[in-house]
C-alpha positions in Angstrom: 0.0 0.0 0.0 1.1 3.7 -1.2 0.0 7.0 0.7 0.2 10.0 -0.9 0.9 13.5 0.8 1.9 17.1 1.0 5.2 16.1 1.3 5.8 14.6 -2.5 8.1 11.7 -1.1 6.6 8.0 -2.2 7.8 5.4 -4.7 6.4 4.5 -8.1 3.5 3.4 -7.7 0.5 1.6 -9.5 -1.3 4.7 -9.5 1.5 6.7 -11.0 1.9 3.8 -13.7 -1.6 3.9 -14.4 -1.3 8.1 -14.8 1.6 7.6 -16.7 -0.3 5.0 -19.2 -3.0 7.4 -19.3 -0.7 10.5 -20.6 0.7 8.1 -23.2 -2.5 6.7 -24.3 -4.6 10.3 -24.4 -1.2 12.6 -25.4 -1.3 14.7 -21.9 1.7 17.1 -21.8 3.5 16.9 -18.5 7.5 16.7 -17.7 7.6 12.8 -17.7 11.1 12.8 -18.1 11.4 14.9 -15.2 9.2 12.7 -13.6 10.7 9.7 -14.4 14.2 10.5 -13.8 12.8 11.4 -9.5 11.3 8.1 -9.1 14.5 6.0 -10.9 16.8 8.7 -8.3 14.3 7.9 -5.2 14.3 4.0 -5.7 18.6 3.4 -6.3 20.0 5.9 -4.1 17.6 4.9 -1.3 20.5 3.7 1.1 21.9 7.7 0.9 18.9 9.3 0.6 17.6 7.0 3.2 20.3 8.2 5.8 19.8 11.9 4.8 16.3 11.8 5.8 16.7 10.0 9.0 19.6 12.7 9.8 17.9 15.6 8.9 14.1 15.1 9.4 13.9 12.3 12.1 16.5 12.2 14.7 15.3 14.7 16.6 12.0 13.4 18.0 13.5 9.9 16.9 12.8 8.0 20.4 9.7 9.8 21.1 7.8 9.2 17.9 9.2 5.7 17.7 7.8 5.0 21.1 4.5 6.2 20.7 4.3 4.4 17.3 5.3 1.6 19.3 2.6 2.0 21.4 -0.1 2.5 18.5 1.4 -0.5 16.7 1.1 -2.7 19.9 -2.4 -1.6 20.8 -3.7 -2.9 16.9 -2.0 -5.7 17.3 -4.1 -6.6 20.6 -7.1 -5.6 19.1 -6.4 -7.9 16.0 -5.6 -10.5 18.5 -9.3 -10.1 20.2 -10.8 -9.6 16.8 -9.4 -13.1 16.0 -10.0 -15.0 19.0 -13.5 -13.7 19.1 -14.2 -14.8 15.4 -17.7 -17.5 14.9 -16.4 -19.2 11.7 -12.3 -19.6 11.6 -13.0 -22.8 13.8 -10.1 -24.1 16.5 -8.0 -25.0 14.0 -7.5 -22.0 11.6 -8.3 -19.7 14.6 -4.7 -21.3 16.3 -3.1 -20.3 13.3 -3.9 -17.0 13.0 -3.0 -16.2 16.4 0.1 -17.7 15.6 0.9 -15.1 12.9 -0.1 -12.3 15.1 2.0 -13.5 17.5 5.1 -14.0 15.8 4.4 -10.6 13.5 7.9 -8.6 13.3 7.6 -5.2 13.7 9.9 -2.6 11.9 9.5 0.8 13.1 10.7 3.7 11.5 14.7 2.5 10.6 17.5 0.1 11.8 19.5 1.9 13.6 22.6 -0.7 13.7 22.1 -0.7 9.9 21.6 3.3 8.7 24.9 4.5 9.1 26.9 6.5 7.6 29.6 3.3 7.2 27.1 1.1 5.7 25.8 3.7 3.3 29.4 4.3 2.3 30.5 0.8 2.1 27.3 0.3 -0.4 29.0 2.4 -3.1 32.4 1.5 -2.1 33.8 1.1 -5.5 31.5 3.1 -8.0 32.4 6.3 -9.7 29.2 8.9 -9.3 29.3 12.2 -11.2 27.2 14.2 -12.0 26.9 14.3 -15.7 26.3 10.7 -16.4 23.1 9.7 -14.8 23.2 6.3 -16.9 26.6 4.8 -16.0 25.1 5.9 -12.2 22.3 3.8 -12.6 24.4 1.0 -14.1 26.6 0.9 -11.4 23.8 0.7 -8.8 22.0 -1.7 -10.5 24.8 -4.4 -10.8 25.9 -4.0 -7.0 22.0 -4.5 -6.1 22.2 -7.4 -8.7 25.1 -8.9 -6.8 23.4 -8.0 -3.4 20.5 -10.3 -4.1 22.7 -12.9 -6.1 24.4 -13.5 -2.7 21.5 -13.3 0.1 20.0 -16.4 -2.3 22.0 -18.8 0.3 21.3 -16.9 3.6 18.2 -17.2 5.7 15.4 -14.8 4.7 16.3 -11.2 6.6 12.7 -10.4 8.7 14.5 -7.6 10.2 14.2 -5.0 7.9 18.2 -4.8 7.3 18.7 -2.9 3.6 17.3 0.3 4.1 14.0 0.0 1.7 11.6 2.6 2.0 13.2 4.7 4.7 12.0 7.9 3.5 8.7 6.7 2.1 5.3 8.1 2.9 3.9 4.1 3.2 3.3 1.0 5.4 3.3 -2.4 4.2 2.6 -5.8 5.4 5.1 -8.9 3.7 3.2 -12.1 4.0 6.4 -14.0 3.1 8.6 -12.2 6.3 5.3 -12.6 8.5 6.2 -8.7 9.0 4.9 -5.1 9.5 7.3 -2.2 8.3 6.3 1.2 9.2 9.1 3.2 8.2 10.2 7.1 9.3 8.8 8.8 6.4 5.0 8.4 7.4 5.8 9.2 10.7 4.5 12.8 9.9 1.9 15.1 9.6 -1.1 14.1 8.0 -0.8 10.7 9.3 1.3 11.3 12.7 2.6 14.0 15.1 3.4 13.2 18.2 1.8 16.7 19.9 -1.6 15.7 18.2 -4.0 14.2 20.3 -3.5 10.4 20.3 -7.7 10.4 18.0 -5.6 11.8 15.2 -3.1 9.8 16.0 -5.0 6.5 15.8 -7.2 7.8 12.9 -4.4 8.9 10.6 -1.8 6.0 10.7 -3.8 3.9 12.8 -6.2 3.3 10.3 -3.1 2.5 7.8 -1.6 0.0 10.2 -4.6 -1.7 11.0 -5.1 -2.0 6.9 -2.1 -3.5 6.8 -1.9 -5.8 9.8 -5.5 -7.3 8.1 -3.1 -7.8 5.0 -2.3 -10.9 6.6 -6.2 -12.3 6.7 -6.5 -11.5 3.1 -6.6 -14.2 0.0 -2.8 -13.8 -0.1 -2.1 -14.0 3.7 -4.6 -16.9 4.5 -2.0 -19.0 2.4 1.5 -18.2 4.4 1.7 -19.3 7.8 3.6 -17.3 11.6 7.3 -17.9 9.7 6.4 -16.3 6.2 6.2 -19.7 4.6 3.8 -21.1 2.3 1.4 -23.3 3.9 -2.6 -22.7 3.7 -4.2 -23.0 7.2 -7.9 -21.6 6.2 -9.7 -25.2 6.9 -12.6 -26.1 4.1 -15.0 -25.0 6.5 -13.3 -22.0 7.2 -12.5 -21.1 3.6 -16.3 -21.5 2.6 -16.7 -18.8 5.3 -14.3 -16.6 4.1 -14.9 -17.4 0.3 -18.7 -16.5 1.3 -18.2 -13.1 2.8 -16.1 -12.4 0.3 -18.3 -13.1 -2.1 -20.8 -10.4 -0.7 -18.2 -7.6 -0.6 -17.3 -8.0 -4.2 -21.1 -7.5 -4.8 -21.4 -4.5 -2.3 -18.1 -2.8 -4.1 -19.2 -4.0 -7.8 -22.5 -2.3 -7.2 -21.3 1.2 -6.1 -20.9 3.8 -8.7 -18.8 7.0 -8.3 -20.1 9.5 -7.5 -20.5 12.2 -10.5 -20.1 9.7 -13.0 -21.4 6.4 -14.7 -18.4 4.2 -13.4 -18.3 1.0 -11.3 -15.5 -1.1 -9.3 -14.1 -3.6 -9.9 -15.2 -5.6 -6.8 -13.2 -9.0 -7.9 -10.0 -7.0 -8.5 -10.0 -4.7 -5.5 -10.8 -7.5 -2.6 -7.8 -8.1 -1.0 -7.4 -4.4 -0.4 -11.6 -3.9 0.4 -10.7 -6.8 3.2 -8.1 -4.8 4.7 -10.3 -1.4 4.7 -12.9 -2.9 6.7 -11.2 -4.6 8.7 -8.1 -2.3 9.2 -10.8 0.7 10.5 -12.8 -1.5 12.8 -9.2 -2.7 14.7 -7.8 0.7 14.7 -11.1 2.2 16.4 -11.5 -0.7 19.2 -7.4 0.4 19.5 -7.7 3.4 20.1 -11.2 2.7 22.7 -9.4 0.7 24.7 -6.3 3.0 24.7 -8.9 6.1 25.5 -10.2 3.5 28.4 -6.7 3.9 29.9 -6.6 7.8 30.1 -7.4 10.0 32.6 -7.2 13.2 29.9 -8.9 13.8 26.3 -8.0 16.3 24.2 -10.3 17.9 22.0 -9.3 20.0 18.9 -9.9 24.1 20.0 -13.2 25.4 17.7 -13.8 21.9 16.6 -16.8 20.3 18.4 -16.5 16.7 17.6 -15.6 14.3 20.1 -12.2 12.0 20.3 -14.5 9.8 18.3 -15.8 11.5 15.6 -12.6 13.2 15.3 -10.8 9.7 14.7 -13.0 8.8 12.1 -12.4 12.7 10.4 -9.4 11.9 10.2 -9.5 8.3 8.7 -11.2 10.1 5.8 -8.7 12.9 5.8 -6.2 10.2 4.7 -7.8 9.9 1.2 -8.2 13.5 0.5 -7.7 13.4 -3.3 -9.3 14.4 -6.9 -9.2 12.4 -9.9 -9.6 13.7 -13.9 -12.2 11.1 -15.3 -9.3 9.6 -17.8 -7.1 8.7 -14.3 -10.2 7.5 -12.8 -11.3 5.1 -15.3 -7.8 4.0 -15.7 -7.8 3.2 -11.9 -10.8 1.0 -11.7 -9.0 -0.9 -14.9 -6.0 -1.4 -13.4 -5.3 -0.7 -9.8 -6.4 -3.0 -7.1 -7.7 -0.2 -4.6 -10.8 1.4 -4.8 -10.8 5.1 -5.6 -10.6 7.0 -2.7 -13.8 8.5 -2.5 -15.3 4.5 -2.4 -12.8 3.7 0.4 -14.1 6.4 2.6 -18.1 6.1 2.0 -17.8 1.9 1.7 -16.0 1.6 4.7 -17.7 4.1 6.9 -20.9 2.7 5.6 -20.2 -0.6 7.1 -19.4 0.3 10.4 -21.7 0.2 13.3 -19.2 2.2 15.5 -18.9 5.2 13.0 -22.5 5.5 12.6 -22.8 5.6 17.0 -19.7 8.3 16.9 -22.2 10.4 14.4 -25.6 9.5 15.4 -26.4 8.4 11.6 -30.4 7.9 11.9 -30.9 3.6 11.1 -31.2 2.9 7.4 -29.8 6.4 6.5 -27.1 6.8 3.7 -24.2 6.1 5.9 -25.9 4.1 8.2 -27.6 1.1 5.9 -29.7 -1.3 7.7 -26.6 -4.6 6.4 -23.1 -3.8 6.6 -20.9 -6.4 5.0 -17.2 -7.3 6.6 -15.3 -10.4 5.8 -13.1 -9.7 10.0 
């Protein structure tokens, strides 16, 4: 999963391929080139650029964002737990094995610090000749000592620890069903999605939200198939998998059925799944997070001006996250290609299927955003 911000900082992404595709396809001016030559500079000097951002934009508030992260991260991870044990359909069986997974997840929180250094950056292009006026031969010489980098960790154990610096400066989260881990690295650790004087409702609604997505990564088609050590082995029993396969089933429909608002188009409901699963369920473990953090305060902060409550205020800014606006050509190349929903979909879809949003804002029974059947796979 990618997250856009104010900031500019991400990697390419399906939704920058699919834009790209669409400026080819319909002739839309823009500097590609430009374009292209950032995202090919972001991806293969990441070790560098990686330790300039750490240096320059995180070490200051280093331990106290990574410890409240920590604590963010921790309280999701409980609340998946619960979620789990508290499931009708997994049965004994697959139930063990998910709590297995969660149990075993490895978390990677903003960067290594025995690995970012200054050394280790330096001993990366130990041996290559970069100037400034040949941006191909760079590349090259990147390329082959990445090449020769993977060519040799073939024979090692699998690294679960987040070791090689990808990412460091990204505005993302991801889950890796085959590492069994969670990497949350220092770039998102910043306003929209995190600030460690906001009140913890932001907090928990703004990357909250996002960890939770990703934590339900591991419940999805793809993760039902790996087991607690990244390795592929299937534990959904055939009772459990009709359940899943079933609910599934009735999302796709829900999705497949909603059109954009403003326009004729549809979702692909089939295609978008995995990442409709996590939605769902990613907001509903983030929320019961941050209740039963809230339970453990003696102090709530409310935003100055602003009457909402710390509830309705997490769920603002859950929404907040997918702030965006699409030209019709992007849009319809989207729901083509890319396997989220448009953003727009992933707000109104996932608020409309939970009960807890509709308490925070009183949404009258069988409203809009309060239908009378809400459809969740977790």
């Amino acid at each position: 999963m990618y997250y856009q911000s104010s900031l500019g900082i991400g990697y390419r992404t399906s939704s920058y391929i699919s834009s790209n595709n669409a400026k080819n396809k319909y002739a839309v001016s823009s500097d590609e080139r430009a374009e292209d030559c950032y995202y090919i500079f972001t991806e293969d000097f990441k070790h560098a650029l990686g330790w300039m951002f750490v240096q320059k934009y995180f070490m200051k508030n280093q331990r106290a964002a990574v410890k409240e992260v920590t604590t963010i991260t921790n309280y999701i991870i409980n609340a998946v737990r619960k979620l789990l044990q508290d499931n009708k359909w997994l049965g004994e069986t697959s139930k063990r094995k998910s709590l297995e997974k969660i149990q075993q997840l490895v978390k990677i929180i903003g960067f290594n610090a025995k690995t970012m250094t200054a050394q280790n950056v330096n001993e990366f292009f130990q041996g290559m000749r970069i100037t400034a006026n040949n941006f191909f031969r760079n590349i090259i010489q990147i390329k082959s000592k990445s090449l020769k980098l993977s060519l040799t960790e073939l024979r090692e154990k699998p690294n679960r620890k987040g070791d090689d610096g990808d990412g460091i400066f990204s505005v993302n989260a991801w889950y890796d069903s085959e590492m069994n881990s969670i990497t949350i690295p220092a770039g998102i650790l910043r306003n929209p999605f995190f600030n460690i004087r906001s009140p913890m409702s932001l907090n928990f609604g703004g990357l909250g939200t996002i960890l939770g997505h990703e934590l339900m990564h591991a419940f999805d088609n793809d993760g039902t198939l790996y087991n607690a050590q990244g390795e592929y082995s299937p534990w959904l029993t055939t009772s459990a998998k009709a359940s899943f396969e079933r609910l599934s089933k009735e999302l796709i429909n829900q999705y497949s059925h909603f059109k954009i608002p403003g326009t004729s188009l549809h979702i692909n409901g089939q295609l978008t799944l995995d990442e409709n699963i996590a939605d769902n369920g990613g907001i509903h473990v983030a929320y019961n997070a941050f209740l039963k953090w809230k339970s453990s305060q003696n102090v709530h902060y409310m935003l100055p001006g602003l009457p909402l409550s710390s509830d309705q205020l997490f769920f603002l800014t859950f929404a907040q996250n997918w702030c965006a606006h699409f030209s019709t050509i992007a849009l319809r190349n989207q729901l083509r290609h890319d396997p989220h929903a448009p953003d727009m979909a992933r707000v109104l879809l996932t608020l409309r299927n939970s009960k807890e949003f509709a308490a925070a804002y009183r949404c009258q029974s069988g409203s809009y955003m309060n239908p009378a059947r809400k459809y969740q796979v977790w």
